[in-house]
N, C-alpha and C positions, 0 to 999 in steps of 0.2 A: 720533678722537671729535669730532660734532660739537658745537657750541656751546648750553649751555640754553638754550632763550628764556623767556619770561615764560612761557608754561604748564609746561614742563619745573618749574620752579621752584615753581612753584604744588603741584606735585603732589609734590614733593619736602615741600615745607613743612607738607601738608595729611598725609601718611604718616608724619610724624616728630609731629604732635599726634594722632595715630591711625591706629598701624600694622595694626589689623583691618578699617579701614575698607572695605567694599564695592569692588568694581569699579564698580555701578551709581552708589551714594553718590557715588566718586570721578569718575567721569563730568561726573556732573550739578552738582559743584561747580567743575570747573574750564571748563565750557562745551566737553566734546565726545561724541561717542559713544560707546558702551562699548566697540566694538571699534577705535575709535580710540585712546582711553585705554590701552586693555589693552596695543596695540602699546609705546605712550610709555613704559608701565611695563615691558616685558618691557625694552625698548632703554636704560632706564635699568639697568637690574638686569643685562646683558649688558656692557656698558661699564663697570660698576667705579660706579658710582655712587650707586645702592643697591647697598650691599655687604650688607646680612642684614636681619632684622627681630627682635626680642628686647625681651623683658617687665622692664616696669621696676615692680621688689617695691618697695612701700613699706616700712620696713624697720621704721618706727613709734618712738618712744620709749620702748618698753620693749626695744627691739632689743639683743641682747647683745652685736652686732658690734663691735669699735674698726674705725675708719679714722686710718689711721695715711698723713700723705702724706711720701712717703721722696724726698729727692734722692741722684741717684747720680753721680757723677763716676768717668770711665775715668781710668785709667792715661794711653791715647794714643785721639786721636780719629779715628784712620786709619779709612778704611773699613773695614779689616777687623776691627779691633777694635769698631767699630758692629755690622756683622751677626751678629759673634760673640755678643754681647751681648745682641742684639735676640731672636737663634733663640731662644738660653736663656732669655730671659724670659718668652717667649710658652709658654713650656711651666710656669712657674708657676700653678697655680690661682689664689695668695691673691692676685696682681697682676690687682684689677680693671682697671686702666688704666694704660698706658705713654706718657710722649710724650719727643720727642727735643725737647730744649729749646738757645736762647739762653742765655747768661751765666754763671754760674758751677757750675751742675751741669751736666751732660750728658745727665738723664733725671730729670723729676718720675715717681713711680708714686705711685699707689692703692691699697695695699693693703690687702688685710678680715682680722682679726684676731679670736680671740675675748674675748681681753682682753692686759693687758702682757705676761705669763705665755709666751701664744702667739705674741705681735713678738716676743719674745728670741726664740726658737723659729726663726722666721720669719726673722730679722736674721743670728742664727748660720748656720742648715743651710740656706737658700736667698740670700738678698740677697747675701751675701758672698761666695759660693762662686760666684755666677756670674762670669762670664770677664771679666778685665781691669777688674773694680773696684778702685777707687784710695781711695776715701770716699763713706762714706753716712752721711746725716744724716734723722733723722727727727722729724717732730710728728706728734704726737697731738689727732684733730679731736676738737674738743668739743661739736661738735651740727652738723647740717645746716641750711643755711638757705639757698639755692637748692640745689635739682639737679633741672634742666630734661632733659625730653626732647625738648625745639623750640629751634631757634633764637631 
């Protein structure tokens, strides 16, 4: 793959504050032609770089959802007790988001709840039951206050 440059980047930046944006629109903001652009963007999205595109719900203050952000710690951190791990999670719904972390857990996730009721739910017949969990600790968010779709 080769290396972004400053336009790569741009259009990278301008698609994550507006992923319906135009081809034309996107063009004429980063200074090339449409079917210049369109190459940049397909050769982005073929190389793993734009990996999708996806609508971000404002979930509002009346929203019933909990976000609940859970740490998980493995048993052993071998590779293969990572992918085992990894598959199973990715086949959870309620795990908005997964990441393999530094320090003392091994995995913060995001999970969407509909209230305490359904994390017990959620904690018992999913979290635990995936492969080579050792501890899981969880909080409970109590309100949004960034969550960016841009860098």
């Amino acid at each position: 793959m080769r290396e972004l440059d400053a336009t790569d980047l741009r259009i990278v930046r301008l698609l994550r504050q507006d992923g319906r944006m135009s081809n034309a629109k996107l063009a004429a903001e980063v200074g090339l032609s449409q079917s210049a652009c369109l190459r940049r963007l397909h050769h982005l999205e073929e190389s793993g770089v734009i990996r999708g595109y996806t609508a971000i719900v404002d979930e509002g203050p009346r929203s019933d959802a909990t976000v609940v952000i859970v740490q998980i710690s493995l048993e052993r951190q071998t590779e293969e007790f990572l992918r085992r791990f990894e598959a199973a999670v990715r086949r959870c719904p309620e795990v908005q988001e997964c990441y393999l972390m530094t320090g003392l857990a091994d995995y913060h996730l995001r999970v969407s709840a509909k209230d305490a009721a359904d994390y017990e739910r959620i904690h018992t017949d999913v979290l635990s039951r995936l492969p080579g969990v050792a501890r899981i600790q969880s909080a409970f968010a109590i309100r949004s206050v960034v969550r960016a779709a841009r860098l």
